[in-house]
N, C-alpha and C positions, 0 to 999 in steps of 0.2 A: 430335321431339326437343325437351325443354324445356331451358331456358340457367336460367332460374330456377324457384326450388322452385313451386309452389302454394301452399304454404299458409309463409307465413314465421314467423309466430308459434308450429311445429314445429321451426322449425331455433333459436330463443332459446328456448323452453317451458322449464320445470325438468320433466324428468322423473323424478327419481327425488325422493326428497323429503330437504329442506336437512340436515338433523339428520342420515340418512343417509349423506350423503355426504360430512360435516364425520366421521363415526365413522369410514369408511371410510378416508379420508386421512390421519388420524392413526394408526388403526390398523397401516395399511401403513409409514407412515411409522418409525413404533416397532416395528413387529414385521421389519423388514429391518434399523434398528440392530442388535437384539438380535443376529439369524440373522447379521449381518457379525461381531459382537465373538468369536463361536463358530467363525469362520472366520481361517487363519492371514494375516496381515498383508499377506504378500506378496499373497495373492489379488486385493487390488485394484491391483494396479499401481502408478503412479505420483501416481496422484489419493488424498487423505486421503478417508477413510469417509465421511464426514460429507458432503463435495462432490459423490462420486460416486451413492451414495443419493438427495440431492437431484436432481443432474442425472437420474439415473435415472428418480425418481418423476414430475419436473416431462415428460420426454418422452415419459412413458406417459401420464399425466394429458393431454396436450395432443391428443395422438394420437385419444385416442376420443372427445375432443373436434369434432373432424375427419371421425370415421367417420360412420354412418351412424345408429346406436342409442342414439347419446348426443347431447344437447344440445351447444351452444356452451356454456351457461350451467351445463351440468353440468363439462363443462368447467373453465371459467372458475371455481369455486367450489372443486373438487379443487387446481386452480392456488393459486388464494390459500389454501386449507387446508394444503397440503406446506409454502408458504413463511412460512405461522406457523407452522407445528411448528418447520421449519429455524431461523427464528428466535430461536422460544423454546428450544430446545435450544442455540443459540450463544450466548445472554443467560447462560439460567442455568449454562452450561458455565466462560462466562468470569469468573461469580461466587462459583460454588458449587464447590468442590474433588470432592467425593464424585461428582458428574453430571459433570464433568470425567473423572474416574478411570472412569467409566463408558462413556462416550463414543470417547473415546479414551485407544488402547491407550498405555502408557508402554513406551519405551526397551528391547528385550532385549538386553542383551548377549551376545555370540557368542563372542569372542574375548577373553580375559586374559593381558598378559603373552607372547605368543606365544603362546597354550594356544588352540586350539580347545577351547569349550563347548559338546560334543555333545550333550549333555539339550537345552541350548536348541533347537542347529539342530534337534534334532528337533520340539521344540514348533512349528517354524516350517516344518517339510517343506523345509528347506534342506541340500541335498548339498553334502558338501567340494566336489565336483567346479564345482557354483554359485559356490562362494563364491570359490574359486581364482582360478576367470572375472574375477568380478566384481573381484578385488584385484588380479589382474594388466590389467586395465581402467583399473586407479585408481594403476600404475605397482609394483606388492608384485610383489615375485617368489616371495617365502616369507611364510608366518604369522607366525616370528620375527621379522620384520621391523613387525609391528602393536603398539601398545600395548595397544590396543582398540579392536573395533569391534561395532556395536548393528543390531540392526534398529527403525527408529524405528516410531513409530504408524502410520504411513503406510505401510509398507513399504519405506521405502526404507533401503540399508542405508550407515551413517556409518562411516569409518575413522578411526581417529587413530596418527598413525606413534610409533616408539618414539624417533623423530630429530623435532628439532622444524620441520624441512623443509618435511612434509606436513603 
């Protein structure tokens, strides 16, 4: 039984080659924005896209870092490739309105007025029966009782009462 490797300049080697795996990691990186923005809001829970993607990529990235088939240093290189992409997507997000508008979703509103906005819930795969939940959660007993409420970019969904209370 060996404690350590044989040969250690296999477990830091680059094996796959740099350019490679800077395309890789931005590839992934941009190509799971895209695949989340086509997905309804709520999907990701309580964490914003953008955090959750990252967190995502940075523990798969790190993971086969660890395995057996990939370098540390392949590793290590996917790590800091996710986290300039992460980067530059929150630079130019919080410059640029349009990569903003891209990135994350804006504000759906659900409810007007007392009116459930059933086209929307739909866009959002959210059932009266959810939404009920969730406003009797937040102290609503009825929909008349909302002035408005939104499914934000994150998923999460905002009330505003028709009483200035809530």
């Amino acid at each position: 039984m060996n404690l350590f490797p044989e040969n250690w300049s296999q477990v830091f080697a680059l094996q796959t080659p740099l350019l490679e795996l800077i395309a890789r990691g931005a590839a992934m990186y941009f190509g799971i924005i895209v695949l989340m923005r086509l997905m309804p809001r709520r999907s990701g829970g309580e964490l914003a896209m953008m955090d959750l993607i990252f967190a995502l990529l940075i523990a798969d990235a790190a993971a086969h870092a660890l395995g057996s088939y990939t370098s540390v240093t392949d590793g290590i290189i996917l790590v800091i490739t996710i986290m300039a992409c992460n980067y530059l997507i929150n630079t130019l997000s919080y410059r640029v309105r349009f990569i903003e508008r891209l990135v994350s979703a804006p504000p759906l509103q659900i409810i007007r007025d007392g009116q459930l906005l059933r086209r929307n819930m739909r866009r959002e795969l959210l059932t009266e029966e959810e939404l009920m939940s969730y406003l009797r959660q937040q102290g609503f007993d009825r929909v008349e009782e909302v002035k408005a409420a939104y499914v934000e970019g994150e998923g999460k969904i905002t009330v505003i009462s028709r009483k200035s209370g809530k």
